[in-house]
NUPA-923073 format. One record per residue (C-alpha): x, y, z. Coordinates in steps of 0.02 Angstrom, whole numbers, plus 50000, padded with zeros to 5 digits. Each point is the difference from the previous one (the first is absolute). Layout:
# NUPA-923073
[atom [X; Y; Z]]
...
//
This chain:
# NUPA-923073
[atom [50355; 50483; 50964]]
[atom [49888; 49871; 49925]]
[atom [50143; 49928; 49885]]
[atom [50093; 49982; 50164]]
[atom [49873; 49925; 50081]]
[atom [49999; 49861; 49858]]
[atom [50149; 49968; 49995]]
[atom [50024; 49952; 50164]]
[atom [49847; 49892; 49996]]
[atom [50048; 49919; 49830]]
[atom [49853; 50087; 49940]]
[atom [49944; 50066; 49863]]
[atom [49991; 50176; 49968]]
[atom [49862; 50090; 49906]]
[atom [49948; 50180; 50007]]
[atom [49861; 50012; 49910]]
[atom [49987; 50206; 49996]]
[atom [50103; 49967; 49830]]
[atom [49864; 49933; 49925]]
[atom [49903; 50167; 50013]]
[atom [50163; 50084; 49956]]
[atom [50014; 49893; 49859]]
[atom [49848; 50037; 49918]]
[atom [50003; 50171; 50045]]
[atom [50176; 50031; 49910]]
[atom [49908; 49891; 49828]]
[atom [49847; 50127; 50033]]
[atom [50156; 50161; 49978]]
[atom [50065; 49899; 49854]]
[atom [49848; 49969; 49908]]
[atom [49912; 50183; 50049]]
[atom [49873; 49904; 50102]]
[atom [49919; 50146; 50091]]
[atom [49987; 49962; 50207]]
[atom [49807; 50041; 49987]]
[atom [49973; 49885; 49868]]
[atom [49932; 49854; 50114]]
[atom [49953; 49866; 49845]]
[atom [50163; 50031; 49921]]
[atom [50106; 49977; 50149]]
[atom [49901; 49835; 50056]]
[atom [50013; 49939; 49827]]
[atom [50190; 50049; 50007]]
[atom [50019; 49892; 50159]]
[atom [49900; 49846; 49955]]
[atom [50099; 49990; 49824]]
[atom [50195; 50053; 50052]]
[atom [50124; 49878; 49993]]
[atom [50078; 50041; 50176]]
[atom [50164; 49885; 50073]]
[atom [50088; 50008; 50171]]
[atom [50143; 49887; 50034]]
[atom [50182; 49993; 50090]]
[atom [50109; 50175; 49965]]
[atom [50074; 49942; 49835]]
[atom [50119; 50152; 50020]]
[atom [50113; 50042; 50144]]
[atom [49966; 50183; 50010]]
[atom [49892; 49992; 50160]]
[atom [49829; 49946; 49944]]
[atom [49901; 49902; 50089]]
[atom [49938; 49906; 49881]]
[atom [49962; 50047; 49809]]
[atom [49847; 50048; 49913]]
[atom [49962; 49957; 49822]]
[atom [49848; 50098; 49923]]
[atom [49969; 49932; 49828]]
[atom [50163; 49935; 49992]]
[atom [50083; 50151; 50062]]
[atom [50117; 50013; 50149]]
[atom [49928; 50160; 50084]]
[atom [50038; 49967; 50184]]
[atom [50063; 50169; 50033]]
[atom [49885; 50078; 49868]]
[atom [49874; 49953; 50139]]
[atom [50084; 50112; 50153]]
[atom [49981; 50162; 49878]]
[atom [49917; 50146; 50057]]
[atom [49864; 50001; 49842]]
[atom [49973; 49829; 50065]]
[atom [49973; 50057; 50184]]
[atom [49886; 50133; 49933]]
[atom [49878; 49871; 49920]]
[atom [50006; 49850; 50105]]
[atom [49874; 50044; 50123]]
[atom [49868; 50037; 49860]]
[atom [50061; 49857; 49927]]
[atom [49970; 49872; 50146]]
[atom [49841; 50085; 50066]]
[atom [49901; 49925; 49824]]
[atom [49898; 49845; 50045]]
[atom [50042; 49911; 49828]]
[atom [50174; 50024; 50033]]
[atom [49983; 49925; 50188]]
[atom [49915; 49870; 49943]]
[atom [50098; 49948; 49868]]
[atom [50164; 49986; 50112]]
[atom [49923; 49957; 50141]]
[atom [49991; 49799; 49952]]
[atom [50180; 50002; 49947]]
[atom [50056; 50055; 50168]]
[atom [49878; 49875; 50094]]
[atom [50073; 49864; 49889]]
[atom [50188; 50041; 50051]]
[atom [49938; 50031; 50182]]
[atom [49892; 49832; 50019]]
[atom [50173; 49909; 49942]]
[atom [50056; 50009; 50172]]
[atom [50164; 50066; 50079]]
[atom [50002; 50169; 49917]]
[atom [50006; 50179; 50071]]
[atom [49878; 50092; 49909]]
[atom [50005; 50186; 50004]]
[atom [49881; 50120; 49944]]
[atom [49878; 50138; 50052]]
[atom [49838; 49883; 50039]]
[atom [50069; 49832; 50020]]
[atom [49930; 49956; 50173]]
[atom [49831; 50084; 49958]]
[atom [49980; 49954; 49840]]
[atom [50110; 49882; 49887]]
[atom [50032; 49875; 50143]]
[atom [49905; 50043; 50134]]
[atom [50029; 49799; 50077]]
[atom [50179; 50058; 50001]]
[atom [50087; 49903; 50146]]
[atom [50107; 50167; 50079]]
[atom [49953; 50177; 49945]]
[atom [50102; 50114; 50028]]
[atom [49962; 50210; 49976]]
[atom [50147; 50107; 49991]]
[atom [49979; 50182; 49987]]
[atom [50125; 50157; 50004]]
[atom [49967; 50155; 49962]]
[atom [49978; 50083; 49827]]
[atom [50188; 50107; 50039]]
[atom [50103; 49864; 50049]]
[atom [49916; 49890; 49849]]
[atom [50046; 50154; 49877]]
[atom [50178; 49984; 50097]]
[atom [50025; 49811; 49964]]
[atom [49929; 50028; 49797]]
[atom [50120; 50127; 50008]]
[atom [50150; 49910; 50072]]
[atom [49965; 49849; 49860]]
[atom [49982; 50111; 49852]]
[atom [50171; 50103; 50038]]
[atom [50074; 49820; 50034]]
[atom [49984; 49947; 49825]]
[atom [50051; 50138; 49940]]
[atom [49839; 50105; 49943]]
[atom [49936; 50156; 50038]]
[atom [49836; 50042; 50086]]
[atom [49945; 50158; 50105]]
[atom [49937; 49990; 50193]]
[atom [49849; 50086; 49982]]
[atom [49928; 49910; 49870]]
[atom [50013; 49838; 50069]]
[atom [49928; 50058; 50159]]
[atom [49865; 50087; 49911]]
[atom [49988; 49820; 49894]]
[atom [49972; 49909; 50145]]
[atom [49886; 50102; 50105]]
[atom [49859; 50001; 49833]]
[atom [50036; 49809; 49995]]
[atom [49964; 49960; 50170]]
[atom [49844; 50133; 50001]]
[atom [49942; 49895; 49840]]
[atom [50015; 49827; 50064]]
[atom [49930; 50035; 50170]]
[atom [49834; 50083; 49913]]
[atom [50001; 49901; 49833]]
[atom [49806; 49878; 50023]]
[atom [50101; 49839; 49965]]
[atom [50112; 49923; 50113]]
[atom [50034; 50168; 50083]]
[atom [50186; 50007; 50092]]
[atom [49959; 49941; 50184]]
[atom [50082; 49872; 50110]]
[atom [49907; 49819; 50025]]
[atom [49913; 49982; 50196]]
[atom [50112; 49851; 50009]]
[atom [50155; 50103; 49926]]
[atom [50155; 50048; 50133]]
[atom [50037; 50199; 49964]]
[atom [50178; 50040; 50009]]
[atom [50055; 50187; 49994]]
[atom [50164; 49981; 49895]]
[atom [50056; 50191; 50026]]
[atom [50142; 49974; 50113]]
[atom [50057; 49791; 49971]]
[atom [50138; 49946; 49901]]
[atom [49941; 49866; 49874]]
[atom [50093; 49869; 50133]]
[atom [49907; 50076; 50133]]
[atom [49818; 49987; 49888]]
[atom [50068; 49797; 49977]]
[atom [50034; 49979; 50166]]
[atom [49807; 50063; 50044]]
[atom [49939; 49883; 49861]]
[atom [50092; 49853; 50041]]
[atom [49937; 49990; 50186]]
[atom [49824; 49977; 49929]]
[atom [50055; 49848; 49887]]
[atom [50036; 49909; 50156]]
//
């Protein structure tokens, strides 16, 4: 919805959740254990991480480059999804990405998307906008995308996935999941993605 959002503002697009992802799939990769703290910040600070324009027309949003690698889809993977939360919860590893994705969102005319934007990473944002759904018809949509491309993935596990990643990110000590007391909550269970634009765009006016 974001990337829709962008483009129809001639905005940039930038969800910064791959960030997280991204050093979370180089954590798998070099057997970077989730509890190791010091590692993983040291891991984030150090990784060559680049997000531009798809530079493939397979459905990406845009592609992800870890140490040179294309691994945009690597980063949807259910060992991924497993680890993310951990991952993100680290201070070191917040703080490390948290001044790349003030520098894209201080740039102006961007739709920045991410789990503590408005509370945290730009909390002078100009609109922020909340949108929640619930953990089923989120493990519905990852669902949908994964069979769409032609992978595999079961139900349960992705629900299961994404009930221990919202239960981590709401109680994790920094930046904890919560909307900003500026932010405008949306319910996204029963809209269309037109119908979550159309919402949007009346508070642009």
């Amino acid at each position: 919805m974001g990337e829709r959002l962008a483009e129809r503002l001639h905005y940039l697009y930038f969800d910064t959740g791959v960030l997280y992802r991204a050093v979370a799939w180089l954590a798998l990769r070099r057997g970077v254990k989730a509890s190791d703290e010091a590692a993983l910040a040291l891991l984030a600070a150090e990784a060559s991480i680049d997000i531009s324009k798809p530079t493939v027309p397979d459905g990406r949003q845009y592609t992800v480059t870890v140490q040179g690698e294309d691994v945009t889809w690597k980063l949807r993977g259910i060992d991924v999804e497993r680890i993310v939360s951990p991952v993100a919860a680290v201070a070191g590893v917040r703080e490390a990405l948290r001044q790349r994705q003030r520098e894209i969102g201080l740039s102006g005319c961007v739709v920045l998307v991410g789990r503590d934007i408005g509370t945290v990473v730009l909390p002078e944002a100009d609109l922020k906008i909340y949108l929640t759904a619930s953990p089923q018809e989120r493990a519905r949509r990852r669902h949908r995308e994964i069979l769409a491309r032609g992978d595999q993935a079961d139900f349960g596990q992705l629900l299961a996935s994404i009930r221990e990643r919202d239960r981590i990110d709401s109680q994790r000590a920094v930046a904890p999941l919560r909307p900003a007391d500026d932010a405008i909550v949306i319910d996204t269970d029963h809209l269309t993605i037109e119908q979550e634009l159309a919402l949007i765009e009346r508070y642009l006016c």
